[in-house]
Backbone as CSV, one residue per row, in Angstrom:
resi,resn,N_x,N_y,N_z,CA_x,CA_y,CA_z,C_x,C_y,C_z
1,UNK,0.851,-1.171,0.000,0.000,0.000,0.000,0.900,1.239,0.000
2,UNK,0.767,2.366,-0.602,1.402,3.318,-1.105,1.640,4.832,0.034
3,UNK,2.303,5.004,0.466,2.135,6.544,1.855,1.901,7.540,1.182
4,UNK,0.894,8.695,1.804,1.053,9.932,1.213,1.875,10.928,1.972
5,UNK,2.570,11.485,0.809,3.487,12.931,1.558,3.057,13.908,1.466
6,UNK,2.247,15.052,2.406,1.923,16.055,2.241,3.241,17.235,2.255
7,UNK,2.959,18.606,1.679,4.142,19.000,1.224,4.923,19.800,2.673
8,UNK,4.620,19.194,3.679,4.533,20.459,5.464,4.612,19.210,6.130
9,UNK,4.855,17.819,5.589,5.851,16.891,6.305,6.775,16.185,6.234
10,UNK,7.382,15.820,6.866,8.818,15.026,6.527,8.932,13.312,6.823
11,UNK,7.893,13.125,7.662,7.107,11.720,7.529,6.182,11.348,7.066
12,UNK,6.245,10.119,5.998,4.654,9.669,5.579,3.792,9.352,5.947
13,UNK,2.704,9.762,5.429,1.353,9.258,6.069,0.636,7.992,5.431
14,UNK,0.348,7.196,6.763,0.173,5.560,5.641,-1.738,6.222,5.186
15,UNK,-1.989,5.215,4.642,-3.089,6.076,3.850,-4.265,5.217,5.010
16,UNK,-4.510,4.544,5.833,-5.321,3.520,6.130,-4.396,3.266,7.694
17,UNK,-4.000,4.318,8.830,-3.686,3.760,10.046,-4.100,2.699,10.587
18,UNK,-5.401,2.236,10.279,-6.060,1.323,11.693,-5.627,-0.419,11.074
19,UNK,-4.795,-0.403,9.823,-4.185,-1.569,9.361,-3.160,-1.912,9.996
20,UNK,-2.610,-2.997,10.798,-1.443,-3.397,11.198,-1.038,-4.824,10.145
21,UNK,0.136,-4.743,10.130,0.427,-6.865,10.007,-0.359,-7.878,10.696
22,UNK,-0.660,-8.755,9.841,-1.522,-10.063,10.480,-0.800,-10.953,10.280
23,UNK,0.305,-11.257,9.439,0.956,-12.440,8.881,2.529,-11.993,8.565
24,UNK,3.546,-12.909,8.747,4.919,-12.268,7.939,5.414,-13.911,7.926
25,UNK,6.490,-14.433,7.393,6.921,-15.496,6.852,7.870,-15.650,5.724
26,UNK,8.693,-16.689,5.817,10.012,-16.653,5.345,10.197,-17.925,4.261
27,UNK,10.774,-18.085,3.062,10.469,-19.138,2.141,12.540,-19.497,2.292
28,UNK,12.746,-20.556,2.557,14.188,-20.486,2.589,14.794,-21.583,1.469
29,UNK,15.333,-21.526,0.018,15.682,-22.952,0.065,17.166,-22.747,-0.153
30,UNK,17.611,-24.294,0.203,19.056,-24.298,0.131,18.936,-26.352,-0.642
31,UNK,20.116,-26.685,-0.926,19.865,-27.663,-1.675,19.681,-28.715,-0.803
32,UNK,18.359,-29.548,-1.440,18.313,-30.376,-1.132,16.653,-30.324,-0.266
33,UNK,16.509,-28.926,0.022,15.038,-28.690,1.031,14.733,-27.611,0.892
34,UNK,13.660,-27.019,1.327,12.837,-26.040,1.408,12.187,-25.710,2.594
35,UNK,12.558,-24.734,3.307,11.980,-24.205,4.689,11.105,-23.158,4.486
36,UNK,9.502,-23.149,4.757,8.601,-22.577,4.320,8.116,-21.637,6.125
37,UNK,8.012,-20.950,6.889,7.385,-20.611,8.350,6.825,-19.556,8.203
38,UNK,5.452,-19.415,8.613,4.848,-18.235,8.644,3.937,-17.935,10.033
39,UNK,4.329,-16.521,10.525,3.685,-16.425,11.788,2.570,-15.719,11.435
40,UNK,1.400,-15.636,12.567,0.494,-14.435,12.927,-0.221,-14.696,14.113
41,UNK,-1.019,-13.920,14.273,-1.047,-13.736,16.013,-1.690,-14.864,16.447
42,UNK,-1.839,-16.185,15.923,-2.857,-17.395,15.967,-1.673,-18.587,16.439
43,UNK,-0.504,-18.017,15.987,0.837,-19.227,16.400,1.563,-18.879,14.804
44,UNK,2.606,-20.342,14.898,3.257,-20.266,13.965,3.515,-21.752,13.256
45,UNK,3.154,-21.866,11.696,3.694,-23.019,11.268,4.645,-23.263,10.151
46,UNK,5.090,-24.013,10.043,6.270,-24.249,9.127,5.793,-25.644,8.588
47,UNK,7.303,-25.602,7.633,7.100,-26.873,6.655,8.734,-27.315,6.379
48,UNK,9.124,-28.119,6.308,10.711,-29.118,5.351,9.833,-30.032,4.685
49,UNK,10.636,-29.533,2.989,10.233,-30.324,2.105,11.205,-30.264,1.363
50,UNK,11.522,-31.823,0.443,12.302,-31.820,-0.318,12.066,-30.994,-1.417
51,UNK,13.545,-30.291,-2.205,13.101,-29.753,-3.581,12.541,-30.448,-4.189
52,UNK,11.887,-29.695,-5.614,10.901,-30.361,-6.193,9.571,-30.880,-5.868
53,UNK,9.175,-30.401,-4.623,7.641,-30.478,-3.661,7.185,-29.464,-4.472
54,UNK,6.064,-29.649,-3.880,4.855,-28.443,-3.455,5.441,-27.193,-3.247
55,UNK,5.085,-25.395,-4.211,6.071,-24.537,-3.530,4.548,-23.696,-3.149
């Protein structure tokens, strides 16, 4: 989502304050596997899978 700059500030203004993050998560691969983890305020789950799985 895009900030607006009005021209009398020097910080942006997000366009929609009352939005926070619900989710963030990390896709990792290195050879041989794939490390998939994603949190939000419910817990956190992950995955190891061989390459060539499910992405």
């Amino acid at each position: 989502m895009p900030n607006v700059m009005s021209a009398d500030q020097t910080r942006p203004t997000p366009l929609c304050p009352s939005r926070r993050l619900i989710a963030a998560g990390i896709v990792r691969r290195t050879p041989g596997r794939t490390l998939t983890v994603r949190v939000t305020a419910a817990g956190v789950t992950g995955s190891i899978a061989k390459n060539g799985g499910v992405r």
